[in-house]
C-alpha positions in Angstrom: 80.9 133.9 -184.8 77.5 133.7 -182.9 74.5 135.7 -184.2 72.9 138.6 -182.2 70.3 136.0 -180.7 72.6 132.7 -180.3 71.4 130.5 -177.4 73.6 131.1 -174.3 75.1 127.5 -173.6 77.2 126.7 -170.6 79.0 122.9 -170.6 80.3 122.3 -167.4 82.3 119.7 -166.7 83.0 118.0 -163.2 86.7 118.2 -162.7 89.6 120.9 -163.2 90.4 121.9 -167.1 93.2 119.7 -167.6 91.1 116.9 -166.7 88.0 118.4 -168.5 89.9 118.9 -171.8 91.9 115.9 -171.9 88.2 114.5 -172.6 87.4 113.1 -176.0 83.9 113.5 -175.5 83.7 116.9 -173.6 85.8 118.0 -176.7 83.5 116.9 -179.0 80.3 117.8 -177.3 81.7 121.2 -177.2 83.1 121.7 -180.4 79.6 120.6 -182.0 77.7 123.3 -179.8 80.6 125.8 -181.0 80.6 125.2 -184.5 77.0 126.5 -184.5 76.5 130.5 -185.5 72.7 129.9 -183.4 74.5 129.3 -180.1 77.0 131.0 -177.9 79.2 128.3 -175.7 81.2 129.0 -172.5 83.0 126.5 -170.7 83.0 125.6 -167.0 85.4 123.7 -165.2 86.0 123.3 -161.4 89.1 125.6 -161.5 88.5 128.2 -164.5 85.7 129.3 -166.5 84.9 131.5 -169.6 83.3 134.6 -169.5 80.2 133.1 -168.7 76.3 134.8 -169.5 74.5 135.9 -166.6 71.2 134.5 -167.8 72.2 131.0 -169.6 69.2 129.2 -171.8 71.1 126.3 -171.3 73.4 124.8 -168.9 74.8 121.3 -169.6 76.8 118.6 -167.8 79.1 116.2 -168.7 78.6 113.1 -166.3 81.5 109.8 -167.3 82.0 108.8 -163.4 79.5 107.9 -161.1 81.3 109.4 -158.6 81.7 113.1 -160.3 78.1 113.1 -159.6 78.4 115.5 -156.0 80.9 118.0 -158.0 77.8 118.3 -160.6 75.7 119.9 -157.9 78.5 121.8 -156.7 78.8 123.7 -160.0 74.9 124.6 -160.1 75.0 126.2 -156.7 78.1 128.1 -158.0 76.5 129.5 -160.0 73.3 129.8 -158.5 71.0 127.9 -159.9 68.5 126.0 -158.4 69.6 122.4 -157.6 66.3 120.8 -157.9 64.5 120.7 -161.4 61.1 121.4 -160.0 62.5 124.8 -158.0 63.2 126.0 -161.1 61.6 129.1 -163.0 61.3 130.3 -166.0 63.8 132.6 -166.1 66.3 129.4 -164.7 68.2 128.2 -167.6 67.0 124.8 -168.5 69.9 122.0 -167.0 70.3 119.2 -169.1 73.0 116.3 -169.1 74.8 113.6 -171.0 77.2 110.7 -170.8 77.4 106.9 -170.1 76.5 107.2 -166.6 73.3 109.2 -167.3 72.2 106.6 -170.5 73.4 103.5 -168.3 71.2 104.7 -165.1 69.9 108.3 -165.0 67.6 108.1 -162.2 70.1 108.5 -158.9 70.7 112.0 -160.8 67.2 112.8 -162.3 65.4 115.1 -159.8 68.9 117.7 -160.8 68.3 117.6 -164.5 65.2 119.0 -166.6 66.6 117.4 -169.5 69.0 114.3 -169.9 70.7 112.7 -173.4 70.2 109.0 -173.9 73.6 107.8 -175.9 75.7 108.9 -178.5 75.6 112.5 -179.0 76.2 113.0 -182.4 73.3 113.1 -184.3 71.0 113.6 -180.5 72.5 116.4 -179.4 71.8 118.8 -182.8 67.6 117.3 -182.8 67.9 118.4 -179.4 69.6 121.5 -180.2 66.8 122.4 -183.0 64.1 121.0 -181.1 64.9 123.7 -178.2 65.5 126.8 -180.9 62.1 125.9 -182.2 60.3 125.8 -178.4 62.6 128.1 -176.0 60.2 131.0 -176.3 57.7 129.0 -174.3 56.8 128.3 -170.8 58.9 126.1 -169.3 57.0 123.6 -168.7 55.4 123.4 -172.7 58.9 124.0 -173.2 59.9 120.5 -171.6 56.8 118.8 -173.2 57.8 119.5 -176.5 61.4 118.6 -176.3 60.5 115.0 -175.0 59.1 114.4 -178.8 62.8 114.3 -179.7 64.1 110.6 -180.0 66.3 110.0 -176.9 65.4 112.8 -174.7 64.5 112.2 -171.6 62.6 115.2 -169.3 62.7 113.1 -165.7 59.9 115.7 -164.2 57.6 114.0 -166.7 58.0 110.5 -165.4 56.7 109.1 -162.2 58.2 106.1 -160.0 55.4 104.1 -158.3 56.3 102.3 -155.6 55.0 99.2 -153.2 53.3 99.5 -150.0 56.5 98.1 -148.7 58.8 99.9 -150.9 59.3 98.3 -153.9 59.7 100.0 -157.2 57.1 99.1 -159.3 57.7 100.8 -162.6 58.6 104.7 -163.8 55.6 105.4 -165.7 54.8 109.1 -168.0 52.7 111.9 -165.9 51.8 113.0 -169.1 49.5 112.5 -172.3 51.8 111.4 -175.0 54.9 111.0 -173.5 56.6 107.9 -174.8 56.7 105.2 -172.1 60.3 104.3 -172.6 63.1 106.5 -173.8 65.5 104.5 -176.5 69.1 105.3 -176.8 70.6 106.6 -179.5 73.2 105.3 -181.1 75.6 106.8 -183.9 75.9 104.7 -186.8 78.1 107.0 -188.9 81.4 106.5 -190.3 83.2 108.9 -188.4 84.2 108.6 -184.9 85.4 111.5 -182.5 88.9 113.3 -182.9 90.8 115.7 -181.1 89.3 119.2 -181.3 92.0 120.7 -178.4 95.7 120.4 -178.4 96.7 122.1 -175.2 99.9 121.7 -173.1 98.1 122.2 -170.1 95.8 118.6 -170.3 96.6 115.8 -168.1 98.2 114.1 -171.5 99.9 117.1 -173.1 99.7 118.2 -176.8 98.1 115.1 -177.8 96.1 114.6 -180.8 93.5 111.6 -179.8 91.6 109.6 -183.0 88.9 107.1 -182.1 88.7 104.5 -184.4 86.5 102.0 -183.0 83.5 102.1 -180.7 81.9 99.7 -178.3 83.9 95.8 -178.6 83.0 92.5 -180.0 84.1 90.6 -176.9 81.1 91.5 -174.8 82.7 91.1 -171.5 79.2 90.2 -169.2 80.5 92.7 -166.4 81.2 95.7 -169.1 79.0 98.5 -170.0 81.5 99.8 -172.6 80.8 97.0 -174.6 76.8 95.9 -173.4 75.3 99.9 -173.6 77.6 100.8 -177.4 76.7 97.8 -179.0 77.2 97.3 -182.3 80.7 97.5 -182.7 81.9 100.3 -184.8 85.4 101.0 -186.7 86.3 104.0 -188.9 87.5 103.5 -192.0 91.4 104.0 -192.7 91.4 105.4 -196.1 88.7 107.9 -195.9 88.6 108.8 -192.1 91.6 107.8 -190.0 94.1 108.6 -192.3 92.9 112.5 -192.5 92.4 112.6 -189.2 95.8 111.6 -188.3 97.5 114.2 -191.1 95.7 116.9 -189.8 96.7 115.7 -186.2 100.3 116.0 -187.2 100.4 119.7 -188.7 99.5 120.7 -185.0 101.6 118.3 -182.7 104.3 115.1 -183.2 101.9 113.2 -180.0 98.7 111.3 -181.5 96.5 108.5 -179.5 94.9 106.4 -181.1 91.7 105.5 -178.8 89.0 102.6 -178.7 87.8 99.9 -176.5 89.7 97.8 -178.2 91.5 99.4 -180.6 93.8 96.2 -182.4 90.2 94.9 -183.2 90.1 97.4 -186.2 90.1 94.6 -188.7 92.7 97.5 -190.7 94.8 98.1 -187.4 97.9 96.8 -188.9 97.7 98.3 -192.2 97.1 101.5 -190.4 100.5 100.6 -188.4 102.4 100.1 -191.2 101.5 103.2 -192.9 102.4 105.1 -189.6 105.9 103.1 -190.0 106.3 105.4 -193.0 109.7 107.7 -192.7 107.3 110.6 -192.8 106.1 109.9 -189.2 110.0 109.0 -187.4 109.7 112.2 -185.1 106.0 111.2 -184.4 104.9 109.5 -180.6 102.3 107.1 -180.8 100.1 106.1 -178.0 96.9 103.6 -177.9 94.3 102.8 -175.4 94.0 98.9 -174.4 94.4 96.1 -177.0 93.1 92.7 -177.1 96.1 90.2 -175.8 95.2 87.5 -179.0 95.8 90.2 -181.5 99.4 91.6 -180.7 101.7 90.7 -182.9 105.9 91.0 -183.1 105.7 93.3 -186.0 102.8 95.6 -184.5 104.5 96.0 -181.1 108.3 96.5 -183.2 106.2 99.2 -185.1 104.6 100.7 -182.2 108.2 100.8 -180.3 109.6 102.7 -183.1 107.3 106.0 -183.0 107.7 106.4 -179.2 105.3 103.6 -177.4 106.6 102.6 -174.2 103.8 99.8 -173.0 101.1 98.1 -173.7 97.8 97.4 -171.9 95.9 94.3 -172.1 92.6 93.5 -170.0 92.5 89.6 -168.9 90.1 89.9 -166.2 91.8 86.9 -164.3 94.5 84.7 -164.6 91.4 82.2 -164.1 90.3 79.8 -167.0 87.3 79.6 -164.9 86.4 83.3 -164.8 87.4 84.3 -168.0 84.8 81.7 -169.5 82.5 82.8 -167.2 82.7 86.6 -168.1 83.0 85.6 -172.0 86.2 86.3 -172.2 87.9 84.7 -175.2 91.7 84.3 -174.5 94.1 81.9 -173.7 96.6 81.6 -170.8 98.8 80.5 -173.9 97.4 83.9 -175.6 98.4 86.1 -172.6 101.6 84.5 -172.3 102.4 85.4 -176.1 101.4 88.5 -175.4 104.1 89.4 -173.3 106.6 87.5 -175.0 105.7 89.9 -178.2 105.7 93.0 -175.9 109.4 92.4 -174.8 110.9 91.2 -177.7 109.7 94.1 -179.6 111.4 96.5 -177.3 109.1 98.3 -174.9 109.3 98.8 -171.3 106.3 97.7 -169.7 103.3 95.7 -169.8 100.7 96.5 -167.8 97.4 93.9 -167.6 93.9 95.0 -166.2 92.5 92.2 -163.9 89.2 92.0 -162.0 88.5 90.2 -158.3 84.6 89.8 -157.0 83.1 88.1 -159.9 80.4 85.8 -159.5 81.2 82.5 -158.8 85.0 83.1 -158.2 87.0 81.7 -154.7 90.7 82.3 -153.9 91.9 79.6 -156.2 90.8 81.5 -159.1 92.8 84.7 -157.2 96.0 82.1 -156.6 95.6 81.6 -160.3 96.0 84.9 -161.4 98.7 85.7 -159.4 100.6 82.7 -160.5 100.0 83.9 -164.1 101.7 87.5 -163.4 104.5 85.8 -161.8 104.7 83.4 -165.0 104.7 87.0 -167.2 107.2 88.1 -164.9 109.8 85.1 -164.9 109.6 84.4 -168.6 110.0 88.1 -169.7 112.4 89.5 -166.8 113.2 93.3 -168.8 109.7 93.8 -168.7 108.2 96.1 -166.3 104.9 94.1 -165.1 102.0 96.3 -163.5 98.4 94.9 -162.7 95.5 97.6 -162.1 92.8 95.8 -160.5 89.4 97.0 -159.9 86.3 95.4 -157.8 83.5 93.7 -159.4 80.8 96.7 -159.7 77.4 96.1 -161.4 76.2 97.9 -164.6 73.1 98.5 -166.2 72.3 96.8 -169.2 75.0 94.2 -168.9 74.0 90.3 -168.0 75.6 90.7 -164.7 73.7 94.3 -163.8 71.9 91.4 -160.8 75.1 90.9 -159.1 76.1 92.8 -156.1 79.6 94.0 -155.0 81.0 90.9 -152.8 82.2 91.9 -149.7 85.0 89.4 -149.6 86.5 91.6 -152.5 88.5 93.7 -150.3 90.5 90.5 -149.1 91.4 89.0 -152.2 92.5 92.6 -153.7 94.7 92.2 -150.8 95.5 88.7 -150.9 96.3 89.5 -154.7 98.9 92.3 -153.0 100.9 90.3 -151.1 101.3 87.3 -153.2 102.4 89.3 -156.4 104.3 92.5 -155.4 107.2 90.7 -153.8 108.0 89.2 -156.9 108.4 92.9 -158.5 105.2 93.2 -159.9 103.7 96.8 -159.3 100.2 96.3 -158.8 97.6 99.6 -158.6 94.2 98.4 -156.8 91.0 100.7 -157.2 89.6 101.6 -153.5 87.1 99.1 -152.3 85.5 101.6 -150.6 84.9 103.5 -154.2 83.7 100.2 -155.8 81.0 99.9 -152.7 79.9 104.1 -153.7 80.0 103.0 -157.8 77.5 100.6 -156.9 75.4 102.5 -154.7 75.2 105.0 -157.8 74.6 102.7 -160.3 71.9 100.3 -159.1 69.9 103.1 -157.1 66.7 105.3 -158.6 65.7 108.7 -158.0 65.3 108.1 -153.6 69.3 108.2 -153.7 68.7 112.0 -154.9 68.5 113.3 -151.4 71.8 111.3 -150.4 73.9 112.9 -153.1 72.5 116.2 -152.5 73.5 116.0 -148.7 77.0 114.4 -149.8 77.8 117.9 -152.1 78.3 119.3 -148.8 80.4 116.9 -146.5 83.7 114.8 -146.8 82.9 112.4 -149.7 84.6 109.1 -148.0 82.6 105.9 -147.6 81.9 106.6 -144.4 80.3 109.7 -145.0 78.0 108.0 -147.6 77.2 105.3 -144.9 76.2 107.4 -142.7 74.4 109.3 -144.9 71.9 106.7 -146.3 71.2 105.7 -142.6 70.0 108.7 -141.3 67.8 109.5 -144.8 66.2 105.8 -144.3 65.4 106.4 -140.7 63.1 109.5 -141.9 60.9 107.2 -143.7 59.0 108.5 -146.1 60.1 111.6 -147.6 59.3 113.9 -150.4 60.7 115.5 -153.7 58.9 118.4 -154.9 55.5 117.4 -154.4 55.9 113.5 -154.8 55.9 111.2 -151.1 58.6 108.6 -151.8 59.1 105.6 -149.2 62.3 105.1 -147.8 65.3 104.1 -149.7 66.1 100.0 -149.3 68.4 98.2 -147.3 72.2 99.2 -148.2 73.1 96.5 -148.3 69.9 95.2 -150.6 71.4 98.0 -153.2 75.3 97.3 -152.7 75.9 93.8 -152.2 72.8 91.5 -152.5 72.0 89.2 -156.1 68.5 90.5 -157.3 66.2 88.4 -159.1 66.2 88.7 -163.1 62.4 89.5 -162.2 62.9 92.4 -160.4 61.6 96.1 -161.8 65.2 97.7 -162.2 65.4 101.4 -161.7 66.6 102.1 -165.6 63.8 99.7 -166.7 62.4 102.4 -169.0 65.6 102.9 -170.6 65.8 101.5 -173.7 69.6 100.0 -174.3 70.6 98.6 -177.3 70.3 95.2 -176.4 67.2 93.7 -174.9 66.3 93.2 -171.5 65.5 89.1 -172.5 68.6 89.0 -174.5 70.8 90.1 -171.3 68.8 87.5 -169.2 70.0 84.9 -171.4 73.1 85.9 -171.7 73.1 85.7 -167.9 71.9 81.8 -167.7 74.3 80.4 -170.7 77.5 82.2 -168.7 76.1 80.4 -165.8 74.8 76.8 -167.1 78.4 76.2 -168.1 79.6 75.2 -164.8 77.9 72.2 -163.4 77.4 73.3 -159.9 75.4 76.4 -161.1 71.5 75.9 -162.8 
């Protein structure tokens, strides 16, 4: 129960509440302010809200997907507060904001936030919690100078872009005495991971009990920011962690999911299957996120088909030998191949297999060669219900291939992909082009795309619109936010599709991610320097 003088905390999240709650780390984010007596947390979803305080200290946001980013503004002016940080008063609740999209890239979004989270909140978000107890009787701009002491905090108003004569950025550089000059993320290094803190019937995956046991991936997949921006990898342990977890999971529903980047990569993952196996669990229905192809096994999938799995789902990025040595990664068309062989002959339904098109380097025959793989899965495993999701190449901070561009030539082999695969009974699920193009736009731009999104809140958000958008911002030329001239925004097509140079200033340069900038440079020319045409 909250004291008399609890902070007022809204967490907002960009979507409807069976969206909101079905995610793990809204839950968790949530349940951590909750489980304080010093604060008093309401909820906020797009379609339903808690009784919420008329004048919030804090108001928070939850940002996963580049593309919630609109909805975010959306909810401020719902609620009435101002949408740009430097509008704000005193009396304004102080907006702050978390998530991989924030700690990847926060500057497309900064000019909204006062305050924004730099990784994992589990130890950040309590320093930032006691930090703000100890200050929130200040002005609020002593108020914001204070909390940037805390490790991982970042307070955009305090930083300044400097720019080119001809528009270049030039580095994001402290406004301030004694601001740090680079914000590090933070990373969790304890044992336990997040769990379930909801059950509801009403989430987009009812009554389910969710256990992470793994974070980030060993693979480092050069294209992923799950695995580049979590790095190191992290498991729970079974005996003292998982296996709770999943007991107390089980007094409140029969439906657990077991969650992870790569969740068979638990180096205890079978062990932990075979103790599900138990008689204890028959009535149970297990669930897991995407597994690495090289470590399914007969007795895992038999196991998994006995408490209730239907499919699995494996990432191969291409049916390519080319690409998948290019991205780094490490399976085998032989692999792949087992893979679904296990999957069927342990009983379940489907298989469904993540694959990528618009990687560097790759042409149609490395396309033809995935679809030829699919159709291989397909003829040698004919009870098996085959599905490929396939997504466009988009770049991501803080991963070696964060200086690629989307290729425009995607949008015909997704469609090339189509027509050679689906007539052979393959269900295949593309990602919109057209969303890859916006991903990108969000993720490579700094804070002169803050105008854009704030026009975009407030029209049909189709490609198109965004298109149209940027154009007539750039035509303005120069053009200010609060009191600061910025030049125009570049080229879209500069931001979307071209290849920047490794020497370029990056918007998220004073980001700190776990991995070095040198290190993802590197990473970068050995990927490359395997193929003898590329130096």
């Amino acid at each position: 129960m909250p004291i008399a003088n609890a902070l007022r905390v809204v967490l907002a999240f960009p979507s409807n509440y069976s969206v909101g709650i079905t995610s793990l780390g809204y839950q968790v984010i949530w349940a951590t302010l909750a489980e304080r007596e010093d604060i008093d947390v309401r909820r906020l979803f797009t379609d339903q809200e808690d009784k919420l305080p008329q004048n919030p200290d804090l108001f928070g946001l939850s940002l996963s997907w580049e593309l919630d980013g609109p909805i975010l503004l959306n909810l401020l002016e719902k609620k009435h507060i101002p949408l740009w940080s430097y509008e704000r008063q005193n009396l304004d609740p102080i907006v702050f904001g978390g998530g991989p999209v924030l700690t990847a890239n926060p500057e497309p979004f900064a000019p909204f936030f006062d305050v924004i989270l730099i990784g994992d909140g589990e130890e950040l978000l309590p320093n930032f919690i006691d930090k703000f107890q100890q200050v929130r009787d200040l002005p609020r701009f002593q108020k914001l100078l204070s909390l940037a002491e805390v490790p991982g905090v970042y307070i955009p108003s305090l930083y300044t872009p400097k720019y080119s004569s001809d528009g270049n950025l030039l580095a994001v550089e402290p406004n301030q005495a004694g601001v740090p000059k680079t914000i590090s993320k933070q990373t969790w290094t304890g044992q336990r991971l997040s769990h379930s803190k909801v059950v509801t019937p009403d989430a987009v995956w009812p009554d389910i009990y969710m256990v992470e046991l793994v974070r980030s991936c060993p693979e480092l997949c050069r294209f992923c920011l799950a695995s580049y921006l979590t790095v190191p990898f992290r498991k729970a342990p079974i005996e003292t962690e998982l296996i709770p977890l999943i007991e107390l999971g089980i007094k409140h529903t029969n439906r657990i999911g077991l969650l992870g980047a790569s969740v068979t990569q638990h180096p205890d993952f079978t062990e932990l299957l075979r103790w599900l196996s138990k008689d204890i669990f028959q009535d149970m229905h297990l669930s897991i996120s995407s597994v690495r192809a090289a470590t399914i096994t007969k007795e895992m999938v038999q196991i998994l088909n006995s408490r209730g799995c239907k499919s699995l789902t494996i990432a191969i990025e291409s049916g390519s030998e080319k690409i998948r040595k290019l991205v780094n990664k490490k399976l085998s068309e032989e692999e792949i191949l087992d893979a679904a062989r296990y999957v069927e002959e342990g009983g379940l339904k489907g298989l469904k297999l993540y694959g990528m098109v618009g990687l560097p380097l790759e042409e149609e025959q490395d396309v033809n060669e995935t679809a030829e793989l699919l159709i291989r899965i397909k003829n040698q495993n004919p009870r098996l219900r085959i599905t490929l999701g396939a997504s466009t190449f988009v770049p991501k901070a803080h991963t070696p291939f964060q200086f690629y561009g989307v290729r425009p030539e995607s949008k015909h082999l997704l469609n090339k992909l189509a027509k050679k695969i689906k007539p052979k009974g393959i269900s295949f699920r593309p990602e919109s082009y057209g969303w890859s193009i916006i991903q990108s736009l969000l993720s490579r731009s700094d804070r002169r795309l803050a105008p854009i999104i704030a026009i975009i809140k407030d029209q049909q958000n189709t490609l198109g619109t965004w298109k149209k958008v940027y154009k007539e911002v750039r035509s303005q030329g120069h053009f200010k936010i609060g009191n600061q001239d910025l030049p125009m925004p570049p080229a879209w097509e500069d931001i979307v599709h071209e290849t920047w140079d490794s020497s370029r200033i990056m918007p998220w340069t004073h980001i700190e991610g776990p991995l070095k900038y040198e290190r993802l440079v590197k990473d970068l020319e050995i990927s490359l320097k395997q193929f003898s045409n590329v130096v």
